[in-house]
Backbone as CSV, one residue per row, in Angstrom:
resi,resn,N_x,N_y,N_z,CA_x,CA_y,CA_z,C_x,C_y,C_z
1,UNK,220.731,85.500,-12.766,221.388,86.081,-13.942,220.325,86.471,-14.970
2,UNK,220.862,87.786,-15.342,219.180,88.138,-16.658,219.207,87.514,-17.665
3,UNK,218.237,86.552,-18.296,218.372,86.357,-19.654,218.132,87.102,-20.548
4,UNK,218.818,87.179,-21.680,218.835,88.045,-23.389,217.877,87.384,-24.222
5,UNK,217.132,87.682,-24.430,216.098,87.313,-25.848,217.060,87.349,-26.744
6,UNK,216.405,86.106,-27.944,217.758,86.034,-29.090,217.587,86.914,-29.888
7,UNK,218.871,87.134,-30.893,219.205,88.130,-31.000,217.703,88.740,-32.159
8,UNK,217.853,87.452,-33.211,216.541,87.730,-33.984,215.211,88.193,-33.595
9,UNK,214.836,88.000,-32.060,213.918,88.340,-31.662,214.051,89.685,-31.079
10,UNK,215.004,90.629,-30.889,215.178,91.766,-30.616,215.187,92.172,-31.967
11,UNK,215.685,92.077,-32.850,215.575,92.662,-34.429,214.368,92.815,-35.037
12,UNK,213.486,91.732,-34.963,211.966,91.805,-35.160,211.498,92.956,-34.385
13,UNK,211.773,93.145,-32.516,211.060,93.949,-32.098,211.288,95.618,-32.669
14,UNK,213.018,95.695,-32.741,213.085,96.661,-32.998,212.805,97.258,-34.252
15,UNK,213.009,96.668,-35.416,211.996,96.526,-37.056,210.575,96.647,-36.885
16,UNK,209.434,95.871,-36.000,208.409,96.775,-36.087,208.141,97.943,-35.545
17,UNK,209.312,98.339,-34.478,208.904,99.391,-33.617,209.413,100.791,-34.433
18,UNK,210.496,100.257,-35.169,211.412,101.825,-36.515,209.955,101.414,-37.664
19,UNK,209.239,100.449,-38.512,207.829,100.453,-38.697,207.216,101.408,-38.260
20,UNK,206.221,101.043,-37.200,205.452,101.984,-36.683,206.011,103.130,-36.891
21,UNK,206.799,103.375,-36.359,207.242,105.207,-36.378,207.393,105.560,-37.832
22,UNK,207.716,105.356,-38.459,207.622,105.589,-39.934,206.086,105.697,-40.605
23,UNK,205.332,104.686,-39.962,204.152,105.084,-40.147,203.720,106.213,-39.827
24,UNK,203.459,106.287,-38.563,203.340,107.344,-37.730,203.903,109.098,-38.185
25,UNK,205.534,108.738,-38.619,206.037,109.937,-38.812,205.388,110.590,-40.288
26,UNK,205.093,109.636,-41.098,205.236,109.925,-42.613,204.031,110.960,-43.278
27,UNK,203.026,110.697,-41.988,201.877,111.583,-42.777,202.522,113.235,-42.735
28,UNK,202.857,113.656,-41.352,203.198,114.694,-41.193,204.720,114.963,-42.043
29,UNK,205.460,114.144,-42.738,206.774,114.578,-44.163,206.049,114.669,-45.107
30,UNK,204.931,114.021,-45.306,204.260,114.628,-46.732,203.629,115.499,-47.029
31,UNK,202.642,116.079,-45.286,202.030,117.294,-45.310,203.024,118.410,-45.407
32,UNK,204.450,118.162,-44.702,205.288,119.738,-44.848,206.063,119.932,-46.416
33,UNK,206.018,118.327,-46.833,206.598,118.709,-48.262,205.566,119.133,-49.223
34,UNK,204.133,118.946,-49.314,203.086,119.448,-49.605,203.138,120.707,-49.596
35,UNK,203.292,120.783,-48.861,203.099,122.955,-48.523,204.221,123.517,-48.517
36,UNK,205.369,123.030,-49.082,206.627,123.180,-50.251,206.158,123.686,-51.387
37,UNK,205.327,122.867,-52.022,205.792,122.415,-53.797,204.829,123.306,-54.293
38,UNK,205.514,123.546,-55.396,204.468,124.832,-56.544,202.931,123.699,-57.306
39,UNK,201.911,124.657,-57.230,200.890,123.757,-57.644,201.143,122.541,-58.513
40,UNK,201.747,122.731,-59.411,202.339,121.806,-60.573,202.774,120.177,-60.259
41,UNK,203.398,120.355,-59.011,203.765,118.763,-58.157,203.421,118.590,-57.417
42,UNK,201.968,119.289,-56.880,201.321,118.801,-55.818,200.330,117.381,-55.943
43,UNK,199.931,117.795,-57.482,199.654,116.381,-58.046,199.935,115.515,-59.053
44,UNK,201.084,115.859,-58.781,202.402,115.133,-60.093,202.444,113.649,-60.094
45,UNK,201.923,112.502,-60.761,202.302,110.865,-60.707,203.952,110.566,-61.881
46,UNK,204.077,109.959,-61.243,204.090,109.438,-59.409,204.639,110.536,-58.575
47,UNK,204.116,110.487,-57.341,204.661,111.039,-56.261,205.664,111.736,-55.760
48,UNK,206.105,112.656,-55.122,207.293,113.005,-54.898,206.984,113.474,-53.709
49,UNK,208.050,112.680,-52.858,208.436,112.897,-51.327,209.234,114.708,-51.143
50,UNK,210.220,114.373,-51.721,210.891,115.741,-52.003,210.687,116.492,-53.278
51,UNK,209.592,117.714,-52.952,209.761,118.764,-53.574,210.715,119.321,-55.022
52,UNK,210.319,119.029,-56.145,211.531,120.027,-57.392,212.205,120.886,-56.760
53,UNK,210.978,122.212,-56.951,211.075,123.234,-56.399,210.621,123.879,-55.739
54,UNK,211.424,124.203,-54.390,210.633,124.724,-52.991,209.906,126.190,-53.120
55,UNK,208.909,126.228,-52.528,208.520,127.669,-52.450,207.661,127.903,-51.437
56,UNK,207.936,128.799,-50.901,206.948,129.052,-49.367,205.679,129.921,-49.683
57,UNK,205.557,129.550,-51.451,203.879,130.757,-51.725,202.993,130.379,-51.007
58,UNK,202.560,129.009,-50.384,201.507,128.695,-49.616,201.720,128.668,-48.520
59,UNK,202.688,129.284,-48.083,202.426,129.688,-46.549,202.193,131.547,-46.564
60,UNK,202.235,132.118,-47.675,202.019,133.529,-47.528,200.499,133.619,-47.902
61,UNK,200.300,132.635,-49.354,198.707,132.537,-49.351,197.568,131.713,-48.223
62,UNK,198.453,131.512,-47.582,197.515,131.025,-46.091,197.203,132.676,-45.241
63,UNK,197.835,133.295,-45.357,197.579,134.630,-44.674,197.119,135.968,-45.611
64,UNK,197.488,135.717,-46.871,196.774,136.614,-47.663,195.147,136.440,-48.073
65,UNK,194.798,135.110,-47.667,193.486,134.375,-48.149,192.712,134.891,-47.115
66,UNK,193.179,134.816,-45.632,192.342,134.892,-44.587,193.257,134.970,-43.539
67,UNK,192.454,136.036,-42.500,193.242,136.358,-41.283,193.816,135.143,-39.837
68,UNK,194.732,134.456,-40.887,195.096,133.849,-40.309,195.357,133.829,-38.611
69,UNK,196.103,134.717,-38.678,196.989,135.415,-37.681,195.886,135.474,-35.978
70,UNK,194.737,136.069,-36.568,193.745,136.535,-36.008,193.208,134.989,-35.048
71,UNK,192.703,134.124,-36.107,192.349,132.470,-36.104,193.654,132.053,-34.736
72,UNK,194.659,131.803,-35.211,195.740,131.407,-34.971,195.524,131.759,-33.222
73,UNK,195.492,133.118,-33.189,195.430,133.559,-31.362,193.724,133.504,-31.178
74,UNK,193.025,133.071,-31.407,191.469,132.672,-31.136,192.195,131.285,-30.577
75,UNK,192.295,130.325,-31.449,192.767,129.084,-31.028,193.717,129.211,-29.989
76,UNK,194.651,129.713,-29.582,196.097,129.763,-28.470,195.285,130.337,-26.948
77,UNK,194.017,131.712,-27.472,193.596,132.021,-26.221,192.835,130.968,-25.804
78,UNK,191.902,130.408,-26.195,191.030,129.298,-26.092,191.777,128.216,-25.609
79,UNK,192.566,127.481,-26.228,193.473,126.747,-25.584,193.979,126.466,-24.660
80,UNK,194.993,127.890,-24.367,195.249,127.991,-23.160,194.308,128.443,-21.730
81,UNK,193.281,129.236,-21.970,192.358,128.745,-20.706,191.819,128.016,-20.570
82,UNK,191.446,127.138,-21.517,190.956,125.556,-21.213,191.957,124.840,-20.452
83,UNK,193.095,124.860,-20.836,194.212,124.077,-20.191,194.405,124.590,-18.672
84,UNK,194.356,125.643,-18.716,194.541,126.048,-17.399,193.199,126.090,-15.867
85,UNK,191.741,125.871,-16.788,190.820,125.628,-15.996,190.858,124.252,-15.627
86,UNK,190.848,123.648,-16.978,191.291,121.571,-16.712,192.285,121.333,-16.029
87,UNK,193.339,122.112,-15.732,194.198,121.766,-14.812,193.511,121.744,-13.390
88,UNK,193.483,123.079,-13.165,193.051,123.499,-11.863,191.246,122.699,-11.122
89,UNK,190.453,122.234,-12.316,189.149,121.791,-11.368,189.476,120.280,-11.522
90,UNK,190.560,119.978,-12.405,190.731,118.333,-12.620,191.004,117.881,-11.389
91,UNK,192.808,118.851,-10.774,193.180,118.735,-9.480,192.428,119.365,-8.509
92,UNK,191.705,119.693,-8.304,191.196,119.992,-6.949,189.656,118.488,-6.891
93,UNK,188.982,118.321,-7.664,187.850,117.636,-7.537,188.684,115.795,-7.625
94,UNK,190.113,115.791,-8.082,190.835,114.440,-7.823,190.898,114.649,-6.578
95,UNK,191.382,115.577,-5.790,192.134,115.269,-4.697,190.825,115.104,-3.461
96,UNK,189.487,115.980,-3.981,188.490,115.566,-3.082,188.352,114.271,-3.674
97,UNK,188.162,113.560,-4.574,187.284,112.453,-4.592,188.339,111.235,-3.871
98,UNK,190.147,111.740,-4.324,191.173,110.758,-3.617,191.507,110.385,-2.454
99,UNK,191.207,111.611,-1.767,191.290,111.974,-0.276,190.357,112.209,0.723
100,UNK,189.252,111.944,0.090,188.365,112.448,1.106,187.288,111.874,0.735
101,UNK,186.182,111.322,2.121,185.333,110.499,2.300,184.062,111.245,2.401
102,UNK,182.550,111.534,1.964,181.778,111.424,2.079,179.954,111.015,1.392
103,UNK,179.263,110.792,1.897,178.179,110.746,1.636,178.037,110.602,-0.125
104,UNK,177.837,109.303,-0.497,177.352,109.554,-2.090,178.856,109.576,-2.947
105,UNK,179.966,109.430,-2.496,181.169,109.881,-3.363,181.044,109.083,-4.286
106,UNK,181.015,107.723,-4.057,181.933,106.583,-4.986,180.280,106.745,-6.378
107,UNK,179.250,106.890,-5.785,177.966,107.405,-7.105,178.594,108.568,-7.329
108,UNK,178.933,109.700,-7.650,179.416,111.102,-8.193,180.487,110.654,-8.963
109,UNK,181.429,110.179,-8.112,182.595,109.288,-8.742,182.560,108.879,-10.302
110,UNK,181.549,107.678,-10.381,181.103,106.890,-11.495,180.418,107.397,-12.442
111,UNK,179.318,108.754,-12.096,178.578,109.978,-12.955,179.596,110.760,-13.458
112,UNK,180.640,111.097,-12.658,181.387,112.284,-13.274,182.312,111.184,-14.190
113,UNK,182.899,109.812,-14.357,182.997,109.252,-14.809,182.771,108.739,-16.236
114,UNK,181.510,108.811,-15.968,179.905,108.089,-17.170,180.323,109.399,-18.247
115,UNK,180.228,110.345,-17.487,180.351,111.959,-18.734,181.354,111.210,-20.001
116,UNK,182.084,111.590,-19.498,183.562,110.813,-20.226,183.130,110.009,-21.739
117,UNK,182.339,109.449,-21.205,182.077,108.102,-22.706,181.047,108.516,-23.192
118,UNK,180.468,109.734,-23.295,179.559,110.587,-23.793,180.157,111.541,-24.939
119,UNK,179.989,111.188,-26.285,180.433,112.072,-27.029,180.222,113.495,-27.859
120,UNK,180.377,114.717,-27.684,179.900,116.308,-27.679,178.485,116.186,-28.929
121,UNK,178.873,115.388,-29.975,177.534,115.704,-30.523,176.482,114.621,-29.639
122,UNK,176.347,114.098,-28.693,175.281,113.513,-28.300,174.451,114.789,-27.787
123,UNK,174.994,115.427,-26.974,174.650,116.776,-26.305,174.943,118.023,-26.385
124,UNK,175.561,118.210,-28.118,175.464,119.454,-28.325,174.376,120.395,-28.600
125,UNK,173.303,119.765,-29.143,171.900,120.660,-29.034,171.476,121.041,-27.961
126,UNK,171.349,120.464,-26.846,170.733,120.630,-25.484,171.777,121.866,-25.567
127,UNK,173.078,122.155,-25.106,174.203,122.702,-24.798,173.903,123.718,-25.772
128,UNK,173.835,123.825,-27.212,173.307,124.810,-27.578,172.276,125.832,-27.627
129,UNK,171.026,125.133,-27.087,170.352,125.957,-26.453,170.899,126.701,-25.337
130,UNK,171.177,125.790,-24.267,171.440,126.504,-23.154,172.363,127.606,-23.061
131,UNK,173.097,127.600,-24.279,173.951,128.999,-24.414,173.393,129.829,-25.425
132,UNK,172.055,130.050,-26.029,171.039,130.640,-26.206,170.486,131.315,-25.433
133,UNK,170.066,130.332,-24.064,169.283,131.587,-23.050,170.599,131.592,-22.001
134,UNK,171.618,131.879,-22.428,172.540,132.784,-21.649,173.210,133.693,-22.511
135,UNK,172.814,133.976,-23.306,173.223,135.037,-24.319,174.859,135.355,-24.952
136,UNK,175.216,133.585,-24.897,176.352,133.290,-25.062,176.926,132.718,-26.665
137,UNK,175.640,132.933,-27.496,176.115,132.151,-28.739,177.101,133.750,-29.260
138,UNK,177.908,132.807,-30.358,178.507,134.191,-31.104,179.495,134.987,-30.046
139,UNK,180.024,134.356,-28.722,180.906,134.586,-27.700,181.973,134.109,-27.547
140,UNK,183.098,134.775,-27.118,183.883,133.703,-26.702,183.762,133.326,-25.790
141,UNK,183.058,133.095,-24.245,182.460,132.828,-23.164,181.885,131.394,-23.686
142,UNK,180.705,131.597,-24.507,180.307,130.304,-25.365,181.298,129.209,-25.842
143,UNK,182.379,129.784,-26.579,182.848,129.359,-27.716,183.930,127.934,-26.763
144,UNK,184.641,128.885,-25.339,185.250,128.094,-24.548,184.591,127.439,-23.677
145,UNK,183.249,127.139,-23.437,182.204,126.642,-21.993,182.691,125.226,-22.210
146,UNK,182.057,124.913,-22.725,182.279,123.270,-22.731,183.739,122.256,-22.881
147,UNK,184.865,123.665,-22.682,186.367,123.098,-22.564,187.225,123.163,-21.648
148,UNK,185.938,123.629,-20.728,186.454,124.056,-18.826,186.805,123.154,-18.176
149,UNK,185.876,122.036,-18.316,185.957,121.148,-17.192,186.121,119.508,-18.277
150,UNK,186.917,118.911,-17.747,187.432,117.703,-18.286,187.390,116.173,-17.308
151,UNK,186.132,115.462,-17.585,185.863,114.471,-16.747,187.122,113.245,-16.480
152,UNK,187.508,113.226,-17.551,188.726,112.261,-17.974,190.114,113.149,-17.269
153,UNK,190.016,114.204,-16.951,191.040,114.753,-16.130,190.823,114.738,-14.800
154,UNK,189.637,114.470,-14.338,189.333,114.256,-12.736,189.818,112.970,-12.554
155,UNK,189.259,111.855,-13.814,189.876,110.628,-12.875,191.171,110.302,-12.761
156,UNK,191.959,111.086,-13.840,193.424,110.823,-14.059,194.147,111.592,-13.004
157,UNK,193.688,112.689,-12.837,194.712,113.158,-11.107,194.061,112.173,-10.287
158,UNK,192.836,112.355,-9.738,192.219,110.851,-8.645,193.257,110.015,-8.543
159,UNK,193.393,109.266,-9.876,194.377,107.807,-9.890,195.949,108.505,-9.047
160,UNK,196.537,109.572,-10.048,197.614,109.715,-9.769,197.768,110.262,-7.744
161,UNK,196.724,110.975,-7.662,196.532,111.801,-6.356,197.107,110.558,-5.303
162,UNK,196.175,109.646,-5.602,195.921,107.859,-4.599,197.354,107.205,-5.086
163,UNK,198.084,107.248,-5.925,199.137,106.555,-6.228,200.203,107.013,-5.804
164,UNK,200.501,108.157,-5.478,201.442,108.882,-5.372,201.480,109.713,-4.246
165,UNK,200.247,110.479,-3.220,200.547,111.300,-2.333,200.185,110.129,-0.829
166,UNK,200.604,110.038,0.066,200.431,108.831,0.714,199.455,109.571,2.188
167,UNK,198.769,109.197,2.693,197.920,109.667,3.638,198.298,110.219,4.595
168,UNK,199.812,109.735,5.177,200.404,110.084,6.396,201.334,111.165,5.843
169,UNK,201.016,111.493,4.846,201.831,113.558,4.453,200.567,113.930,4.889
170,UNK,199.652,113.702,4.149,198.546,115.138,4.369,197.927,114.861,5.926
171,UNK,198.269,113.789,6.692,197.579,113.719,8.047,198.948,114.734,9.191
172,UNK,200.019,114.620,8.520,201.097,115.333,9.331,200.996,117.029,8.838
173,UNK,200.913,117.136,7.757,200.568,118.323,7.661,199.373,119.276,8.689
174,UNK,197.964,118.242,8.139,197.005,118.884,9.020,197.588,118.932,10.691
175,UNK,198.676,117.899,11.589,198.977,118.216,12.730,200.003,119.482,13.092
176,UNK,200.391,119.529,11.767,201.377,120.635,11.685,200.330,122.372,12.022
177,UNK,199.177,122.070,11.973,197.806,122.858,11.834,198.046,123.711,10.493
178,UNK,198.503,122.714,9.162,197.709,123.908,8.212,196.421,123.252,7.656
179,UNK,195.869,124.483,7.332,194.617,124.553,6.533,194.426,123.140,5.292
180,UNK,193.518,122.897,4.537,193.135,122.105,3.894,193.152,122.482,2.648
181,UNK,193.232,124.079,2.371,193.546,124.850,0.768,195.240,124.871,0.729
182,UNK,195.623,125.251,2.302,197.445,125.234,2.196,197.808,123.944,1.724
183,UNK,197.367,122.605,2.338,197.892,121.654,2.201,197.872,121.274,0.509
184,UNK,196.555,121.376,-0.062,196.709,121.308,-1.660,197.475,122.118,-2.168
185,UNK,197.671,123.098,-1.879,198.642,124.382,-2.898,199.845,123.954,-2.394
186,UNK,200.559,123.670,-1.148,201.878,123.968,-1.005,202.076,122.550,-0.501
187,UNK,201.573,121.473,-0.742,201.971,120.107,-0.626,201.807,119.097,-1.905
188,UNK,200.166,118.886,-2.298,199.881,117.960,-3.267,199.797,118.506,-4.524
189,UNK,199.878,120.247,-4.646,200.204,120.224,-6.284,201.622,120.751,-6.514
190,UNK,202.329,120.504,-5.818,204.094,120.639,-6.157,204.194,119.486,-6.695
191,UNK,203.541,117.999,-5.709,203.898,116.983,-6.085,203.391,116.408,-7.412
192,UNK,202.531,116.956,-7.908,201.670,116.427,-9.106,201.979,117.178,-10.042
193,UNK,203.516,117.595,-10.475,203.766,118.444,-11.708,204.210,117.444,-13.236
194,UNK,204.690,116.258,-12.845,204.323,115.333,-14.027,203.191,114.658,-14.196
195,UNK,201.761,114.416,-13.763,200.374,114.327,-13.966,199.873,115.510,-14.344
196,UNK,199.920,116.642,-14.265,199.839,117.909,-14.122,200.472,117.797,-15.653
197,UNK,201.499,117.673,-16.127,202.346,117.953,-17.605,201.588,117.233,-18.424
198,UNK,201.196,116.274,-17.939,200.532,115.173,-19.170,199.372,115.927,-19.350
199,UNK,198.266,116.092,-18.223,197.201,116.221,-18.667,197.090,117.774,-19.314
200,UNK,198.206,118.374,-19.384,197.616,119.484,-19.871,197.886,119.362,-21.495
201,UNK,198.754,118.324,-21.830,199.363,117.885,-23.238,197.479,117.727,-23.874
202,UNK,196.623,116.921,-23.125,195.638,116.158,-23.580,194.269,117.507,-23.473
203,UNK,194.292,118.180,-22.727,193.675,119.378,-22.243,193.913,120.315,-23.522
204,UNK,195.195,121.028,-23.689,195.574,121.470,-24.631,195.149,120.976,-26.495
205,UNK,195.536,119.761,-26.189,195.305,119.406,-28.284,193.851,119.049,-28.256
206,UNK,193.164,118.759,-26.558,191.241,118.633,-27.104,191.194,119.698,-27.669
207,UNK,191.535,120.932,-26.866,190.975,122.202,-27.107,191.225,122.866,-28.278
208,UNK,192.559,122.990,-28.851,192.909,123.215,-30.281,192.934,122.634,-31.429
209,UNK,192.035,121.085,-31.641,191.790,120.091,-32.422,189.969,120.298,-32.488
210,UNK,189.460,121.132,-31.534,187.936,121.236,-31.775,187.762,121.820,-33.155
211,UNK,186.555,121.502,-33.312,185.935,121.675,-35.029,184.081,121.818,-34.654
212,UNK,183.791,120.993,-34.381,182.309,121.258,-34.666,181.342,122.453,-33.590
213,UNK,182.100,121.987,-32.366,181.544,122.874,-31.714,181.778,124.739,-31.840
214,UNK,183.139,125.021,-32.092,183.251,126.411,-33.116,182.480,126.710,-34.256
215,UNK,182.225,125.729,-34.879,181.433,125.916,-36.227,179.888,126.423,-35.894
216,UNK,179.535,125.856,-34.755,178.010,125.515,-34.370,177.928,126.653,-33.481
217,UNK,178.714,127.121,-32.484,178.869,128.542,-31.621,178.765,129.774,-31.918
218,UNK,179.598,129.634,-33.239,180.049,131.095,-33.875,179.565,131.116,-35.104
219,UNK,179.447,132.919,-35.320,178.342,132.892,-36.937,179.559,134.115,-37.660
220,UNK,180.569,134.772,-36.659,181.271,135.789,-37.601,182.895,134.947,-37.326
221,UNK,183.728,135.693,-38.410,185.066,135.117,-38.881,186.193,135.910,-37.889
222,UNK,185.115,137.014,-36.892,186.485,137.121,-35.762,186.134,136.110,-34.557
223,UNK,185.612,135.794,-34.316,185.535,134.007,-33.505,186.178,132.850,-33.763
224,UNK,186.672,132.574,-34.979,186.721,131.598,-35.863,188.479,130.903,-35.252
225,UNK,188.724,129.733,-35.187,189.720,128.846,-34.559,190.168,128.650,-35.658
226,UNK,191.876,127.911,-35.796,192.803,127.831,-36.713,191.890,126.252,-37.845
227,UNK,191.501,125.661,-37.076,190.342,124.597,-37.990,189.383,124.834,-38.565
228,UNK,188.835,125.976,-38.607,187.576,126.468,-38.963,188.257,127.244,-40.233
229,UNK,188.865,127.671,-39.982,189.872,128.909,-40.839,190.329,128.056,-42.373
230,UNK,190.817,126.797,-41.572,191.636,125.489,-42.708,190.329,125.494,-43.492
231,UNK,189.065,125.440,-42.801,188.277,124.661,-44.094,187.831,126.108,-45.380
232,UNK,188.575,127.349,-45.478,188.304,127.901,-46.651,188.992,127.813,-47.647
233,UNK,190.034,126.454,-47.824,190.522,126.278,-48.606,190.280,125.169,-49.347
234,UNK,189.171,124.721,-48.704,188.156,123.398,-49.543,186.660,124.130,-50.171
235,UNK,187.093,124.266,-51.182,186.122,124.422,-52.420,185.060,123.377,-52.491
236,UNK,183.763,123.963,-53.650,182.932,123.087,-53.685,183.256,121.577,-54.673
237,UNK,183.683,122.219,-55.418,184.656,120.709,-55.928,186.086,120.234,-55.848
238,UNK,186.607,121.415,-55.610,188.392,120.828,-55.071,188.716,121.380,-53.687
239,UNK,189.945,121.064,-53.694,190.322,121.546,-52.450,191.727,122.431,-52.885
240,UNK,192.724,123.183,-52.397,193.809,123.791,-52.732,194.506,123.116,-51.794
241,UNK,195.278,122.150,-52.156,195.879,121.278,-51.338,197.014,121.412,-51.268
242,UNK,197.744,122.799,-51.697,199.656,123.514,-51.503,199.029,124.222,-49.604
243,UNK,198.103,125.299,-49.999,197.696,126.266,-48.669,197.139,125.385,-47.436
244,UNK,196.499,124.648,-47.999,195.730,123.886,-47.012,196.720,122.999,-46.365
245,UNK,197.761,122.696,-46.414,198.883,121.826,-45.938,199.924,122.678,-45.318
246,UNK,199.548,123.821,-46.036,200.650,125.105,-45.308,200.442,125.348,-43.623
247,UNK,198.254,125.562,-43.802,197.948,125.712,-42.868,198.051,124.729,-41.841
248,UNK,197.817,123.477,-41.649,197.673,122.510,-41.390,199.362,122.491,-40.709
249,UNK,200.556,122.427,-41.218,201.721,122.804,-40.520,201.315,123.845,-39.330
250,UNK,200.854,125.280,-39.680,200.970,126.240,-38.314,199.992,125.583,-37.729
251,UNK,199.062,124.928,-37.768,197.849,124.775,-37.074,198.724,123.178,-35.746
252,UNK,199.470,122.473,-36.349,200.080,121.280,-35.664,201.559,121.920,-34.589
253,UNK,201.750,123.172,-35.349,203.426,123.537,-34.442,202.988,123.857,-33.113
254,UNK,201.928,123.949,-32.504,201.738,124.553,-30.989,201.381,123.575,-30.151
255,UNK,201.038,122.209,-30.650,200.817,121.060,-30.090,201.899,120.311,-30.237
256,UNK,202.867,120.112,-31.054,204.125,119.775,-30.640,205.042,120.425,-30.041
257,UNK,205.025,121.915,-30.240,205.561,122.718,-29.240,205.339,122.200,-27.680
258,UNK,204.189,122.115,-27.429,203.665,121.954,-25.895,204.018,120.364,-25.601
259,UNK,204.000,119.703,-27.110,204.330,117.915,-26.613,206.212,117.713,-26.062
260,UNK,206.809,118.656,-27.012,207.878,118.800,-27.045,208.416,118.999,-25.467
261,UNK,208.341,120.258,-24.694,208.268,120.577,-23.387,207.527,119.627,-21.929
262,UNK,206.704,119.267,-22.682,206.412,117.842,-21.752,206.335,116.687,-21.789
263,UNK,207.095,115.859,-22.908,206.544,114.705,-23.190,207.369,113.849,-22.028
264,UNK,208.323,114.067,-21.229,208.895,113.300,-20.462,207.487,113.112,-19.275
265,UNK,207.009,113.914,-18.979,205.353,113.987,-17.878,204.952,113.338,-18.034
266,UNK,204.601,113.153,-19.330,203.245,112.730,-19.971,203.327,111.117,-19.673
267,UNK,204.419,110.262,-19.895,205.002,109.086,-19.343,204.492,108.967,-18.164
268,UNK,205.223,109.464,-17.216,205.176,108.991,-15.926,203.591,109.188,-15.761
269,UNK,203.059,110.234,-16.075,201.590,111.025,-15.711,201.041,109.278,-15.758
270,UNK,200.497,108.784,-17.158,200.097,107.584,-17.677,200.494,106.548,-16.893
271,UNK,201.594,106.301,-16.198,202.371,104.939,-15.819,201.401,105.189,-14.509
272,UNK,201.647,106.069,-13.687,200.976,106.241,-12.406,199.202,106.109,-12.619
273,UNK,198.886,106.085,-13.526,197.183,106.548,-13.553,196.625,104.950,-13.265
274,UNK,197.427,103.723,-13.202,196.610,102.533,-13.392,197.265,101.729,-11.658
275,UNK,197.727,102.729,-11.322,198.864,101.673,-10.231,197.547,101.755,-8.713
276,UNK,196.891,102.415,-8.591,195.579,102.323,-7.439,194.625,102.597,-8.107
277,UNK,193.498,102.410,-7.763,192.310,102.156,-7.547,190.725,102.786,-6.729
C-alpha cells in the first residue's frame, strides 16, 4: 500500500517549490513592467510592480535608436545555424562514439569531453588569431565558427544514443543489408527527437545569449547581435533603463518561443542522459 507524506510536509514542499518560481518568475515581471513605464516611474521610491501609466515609447525608441530589426535577424540567422550544425555533428559523432568501437575512442572520448570545462575566454585569443589568417574577422563565417560544434552536445546524444537505441535494432537493420548512413537517418535519428528537442533548446540560447565573442569578431554595426545592440543604451554614466528593458523583452521572446515548443523534450532529453554510461 503507498504511503502519503503528512500533510504539512507536502505544504512545505509545495510552498518552497510556488517560492522558487516566484523567484525565478519575478525578474522577468519587472523587466516587462520596466519597459511599460514613462521615464518618471522607472525610478520612482518606492517601487512599483505595476506601471501608472503604460506606454510602449520604449519599445519604438528601441528601434528608432538603432537598427534593431537588422541585430534582431543577425542573432535568429546565427542561432539558428548553430542549432542546426550542433544538432547534426552532436548526433552523428554520439552515435560513433555510442556505437562503435575503435582504436583510441574512450581517449577522444574524454578530450572531446575535457573541451567542455574550458571556458571561450581561455581561448579566445588563440581563436582570434586564427580567424585573422583566415580572413574571417569582421564575417559572419567568423562571427558563427566557434558555435558549430558543441562538446557538451556530443556527450549528451552519446548518453542518450546508449540509453535508448539498443544494439540488436542497429545489428538487424545492418542484416536487413542497409547501409550505416541509412541506418542513422532512417532508424537512430527518428528515435532521438526528444534528445534532439532539448539539445537544441541549449544550442539555441548558447548561441543567442553570446556577448563577448561578437564584440571581439566584429568592428561594423551590420554584424552586430541583439546583445551587442542592448549595450547602446548604457551610457557613460547612466544607463536608459525604460529602452534597455524594452530591448531585453525582444531579445528573451525567441528563447522562450523555442523553450515553449520544446520544453516537454527537454525533460525526457535530461532524464535519459544519466541512465548509461
Amino acid at each position: 500500500m503507498k504511503e502519503y507524506s503528512p500533510i504539512w510536509l507536502r505544504i512545505l514542499k509545495h510552498g518552497l517549490l510556488l517560492l522558487g518560481c516566484v523567484i525565478m518568475v519575478l525578474p522577468f515581471i519587472w523587466m516587462l513592467s520596466t519597459s511599460l513605464k514613462i521615464p518618471s516611474e522607472v525610478l520612482s521610491w518606492p517601487p512599483q510592480l505595476i506601471p501608472k501609466t503604460f506606454t510602449m515609447q520604449n519599445y519604438v525608441e528601441v528601434f528608432e535608436t538603432a537598427p534593431f530589426l537588422k541585430f534582431f535577424l543577425n542573432s535568429l540567422t546565427m542561432s539558428v545555424i548553430s542549432t542546426i550544425c550542433i544538432l547534426l555533428t552532436s548526433t552523428i559523432a554520439g552515435y560513433v562514439f555510442g556505437k562503435f568501437n575503435f582504436p583510441g575512442k574512450n581517449f577522444l572520448f574524454v578530450l572531446t569531453l575535457a573541451t567542455s570545462m574550458v571556458p571561450l575566454e581561455v581561448y579566445m585569443i588563440p581563436l582570434y588569431m586564427q580567424m585573422v589568417k583566415l580572413s574571417w574577422v569582421n564575417t559572419f563565417m567568423g562571427l558563427v565558427a566557434p558555435y558549430l560544434i558543441m562538446s557538451y552536445g556530443i556527450f549528451f546524444m552519446r548518453q542518450n544514443i546508449m540509453a535508448s537505441i539498443p544494439d540488436d535494432l542497429l545489428d538487424a537493420a545492418r542484416i536487413d543489408g542497409a547501409g550505416e548512413a541509412r541506418i542513422f537517418f532512417t532508424v537512430v535519428a527518428p528515435m532521438l527527437s526528444g534528445p534532439s528537442g532539448a539539445l537544441a533548446i541549449f544550442a539555441f540560447q548558447q548561441t543567442w545569449a553570446a556577448f563577448i565573442w561578437p564584440l571581439i569578431v566584429t568592428s561594423t554595426r551590420d554584424l552586430w547581435t541583439m546583445e551587442l545592440g542592448l549595450g547602446m543604451f548604457q551610457y557613460r554614466f547612466t544607463v536608459d533603463l525604460g529602452p534597455i528593458n524594452a530591448g531585453s523583452m525582444l531579445s528573451v521572446l525567441p528563447v522562450l518561443i523555442v523553450f515553449l515548443f520544446l520544453r516537454k523534450k527537454i525533460v525526457r532529453g535530461i532524464t535519459l542522459t544519466g541512465m548509461k554510461s
